[in-house]
C-alpha positions in Angstrom: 101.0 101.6 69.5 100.9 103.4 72.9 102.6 102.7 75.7 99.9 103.4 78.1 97.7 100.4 78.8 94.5 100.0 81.1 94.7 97.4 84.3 92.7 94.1 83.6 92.9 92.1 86.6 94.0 92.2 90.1 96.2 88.8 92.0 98.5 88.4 93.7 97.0 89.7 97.5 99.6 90.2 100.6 100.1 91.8 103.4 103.2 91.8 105.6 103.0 93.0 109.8 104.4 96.7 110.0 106.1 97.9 112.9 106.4 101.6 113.6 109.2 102.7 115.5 109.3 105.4 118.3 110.4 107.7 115.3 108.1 106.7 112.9 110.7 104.1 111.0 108.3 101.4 109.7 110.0 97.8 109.4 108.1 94.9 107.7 107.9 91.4 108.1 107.8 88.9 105.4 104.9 89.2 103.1 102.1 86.6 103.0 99.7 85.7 100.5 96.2 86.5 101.8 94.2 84.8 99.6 92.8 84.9 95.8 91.7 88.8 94.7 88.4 89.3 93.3 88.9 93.5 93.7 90.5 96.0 95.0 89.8 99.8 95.7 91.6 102.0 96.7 90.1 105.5 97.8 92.4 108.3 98.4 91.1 110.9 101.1 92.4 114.7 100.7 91.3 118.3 102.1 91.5 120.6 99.7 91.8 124.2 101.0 91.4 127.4 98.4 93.6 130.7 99.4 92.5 134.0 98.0 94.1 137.3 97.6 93.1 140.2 95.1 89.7 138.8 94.8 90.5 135.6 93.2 91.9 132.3 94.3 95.8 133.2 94.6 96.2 129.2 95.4 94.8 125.9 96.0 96.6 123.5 98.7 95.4 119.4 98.4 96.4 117.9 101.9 96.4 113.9 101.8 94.0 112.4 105.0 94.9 108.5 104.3 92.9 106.3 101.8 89.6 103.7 102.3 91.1 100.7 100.9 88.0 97.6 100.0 88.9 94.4 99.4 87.4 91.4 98.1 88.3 88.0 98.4 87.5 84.4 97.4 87.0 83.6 100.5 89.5 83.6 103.5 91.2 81.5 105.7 90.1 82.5 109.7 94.1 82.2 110.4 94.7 85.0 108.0 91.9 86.7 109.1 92.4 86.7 112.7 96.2 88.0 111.9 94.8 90.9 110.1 92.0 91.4 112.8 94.4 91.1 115.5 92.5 88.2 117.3 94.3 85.1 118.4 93.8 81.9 117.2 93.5 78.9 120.0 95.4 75.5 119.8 92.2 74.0 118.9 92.3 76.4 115.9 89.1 78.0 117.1 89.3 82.1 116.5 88.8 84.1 119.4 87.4 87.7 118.9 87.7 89.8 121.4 86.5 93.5 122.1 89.8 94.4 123.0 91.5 93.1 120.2 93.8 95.8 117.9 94.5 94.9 114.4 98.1 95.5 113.8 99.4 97.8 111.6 100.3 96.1 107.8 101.3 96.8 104.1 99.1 95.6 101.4 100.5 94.4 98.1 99.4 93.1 94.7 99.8 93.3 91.1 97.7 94.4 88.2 97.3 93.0 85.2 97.8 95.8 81.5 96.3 95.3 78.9 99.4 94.6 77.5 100.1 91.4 79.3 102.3 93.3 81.6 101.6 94.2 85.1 101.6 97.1 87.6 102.7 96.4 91.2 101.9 98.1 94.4 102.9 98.1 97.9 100.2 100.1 100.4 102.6 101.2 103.1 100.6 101.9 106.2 96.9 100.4 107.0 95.1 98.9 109.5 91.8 96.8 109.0 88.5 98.0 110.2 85.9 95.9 111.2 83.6 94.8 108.4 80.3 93.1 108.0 79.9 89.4 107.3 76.9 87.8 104.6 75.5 84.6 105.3 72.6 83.3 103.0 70.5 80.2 102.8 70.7 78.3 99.0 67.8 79.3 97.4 67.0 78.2 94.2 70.7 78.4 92.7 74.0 78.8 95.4 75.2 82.9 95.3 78.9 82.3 96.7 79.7 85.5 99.1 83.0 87.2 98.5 85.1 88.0 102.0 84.9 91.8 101.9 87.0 93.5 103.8 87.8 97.2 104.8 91.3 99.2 105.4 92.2 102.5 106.2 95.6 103.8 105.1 97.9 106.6 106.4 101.0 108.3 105.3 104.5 107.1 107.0 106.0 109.4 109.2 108.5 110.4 105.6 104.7 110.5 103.9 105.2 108.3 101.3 102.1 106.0 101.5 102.4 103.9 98.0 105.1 102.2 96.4 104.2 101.3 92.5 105.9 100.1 89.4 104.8 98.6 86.0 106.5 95.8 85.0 107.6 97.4 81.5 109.5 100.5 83.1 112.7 100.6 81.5 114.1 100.5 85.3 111.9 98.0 86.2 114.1 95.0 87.2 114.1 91.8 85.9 111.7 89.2 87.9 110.3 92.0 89.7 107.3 89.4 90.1 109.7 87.4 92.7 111.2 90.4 93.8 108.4 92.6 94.6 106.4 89.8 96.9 109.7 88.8 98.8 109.7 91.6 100.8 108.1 95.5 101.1 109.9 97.0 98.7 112.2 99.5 100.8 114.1 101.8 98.6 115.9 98.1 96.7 115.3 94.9 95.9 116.3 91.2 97.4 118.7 90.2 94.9 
């Protein structure tokens, strides 16, 4: 039987609040569950630049520009939303969107469900979400229930990594990685 299994599913959705320091160190806050995952892409965005000597191409050179990341929801909450959006949130729990409003910079995580019953996790290191639309619909003859869609864009660190992943049946793999890999952006180790 191979070891190599196709992704089935996607759960699992956080994000945690990034800070960058002056030299690009990026710290993380807690992760928090964002809400149930419907899908997930993610798009990666590279130049690719051909050199030629001798009359042929001598080499090829991929550069990595960041990655488009879409996500849909079922449904969100606005508290979430706003945190993500960088809007603030009233003490009459009312949103307030303003034009001046920056979303913060955050890590996206989830797992992904094998074929196998085991799963793939991943950690998205650096994004920021972009403003998206919003689809409202009258009931017409039966209810169509809209999924929160929601766009990210992604950029290396300043070390360039940009993706942390792991399948759950990696010989390293710790055990619970499942606890471990939500209580924190995995850094280089694991809470223990």
């Amino acid at each position: 039987m191979s070891d190599k299994h196709a992704t089935v599913g996607v759960e699992m959705l956080h994000y945690a609040i990034a800070t960058v320091a002056a030299d690009g160190t990026v710290t993380y806050d807690l992760p928090v569950k964002i809400s149930d995952a419907q899908k997930i892409t993610i798009t990666p965005k590279t130049t690719t630049d051909k050199y030629y000597a001798d009359d042929t191409t001598a080499d090829i050179v991929n550069s990595f520009d960041g990655c488009d990341v879409g996500i849909e929801t079922y449904g969100i909450k606005n508290e979430i939303l706003a945190a993500l959006e960088g809007h603030e949130v009233d003490a009459n729990g009312v949103v307030i969107e303003n034009a001046n409003d920056e979303p913060p910079y955050i890590a996206l995580g989830f797992r992904s469900r094998k074929r196998n019953g085991k799963y793939r996790y991943i950690w998205l290191l650096l994004g920021k979400k972009k403003p998206g639309n919003e689809e409202y619909e009258t009931i017409k003859e039966k209810q169509e229930p809209k999924s929160a869609v929601m766009p990210f864009e992604f950029v290396q660190c300043a070390n360039g990594n940009w993706r942390y992943k792991i399948d759950e049946d990696d010989p390293a793999a710790p055990i619970g990685l499942e606890t471990k890999w939500f209580a924190k952006v995995y850094d280089g180790s694991f809470p223990a």
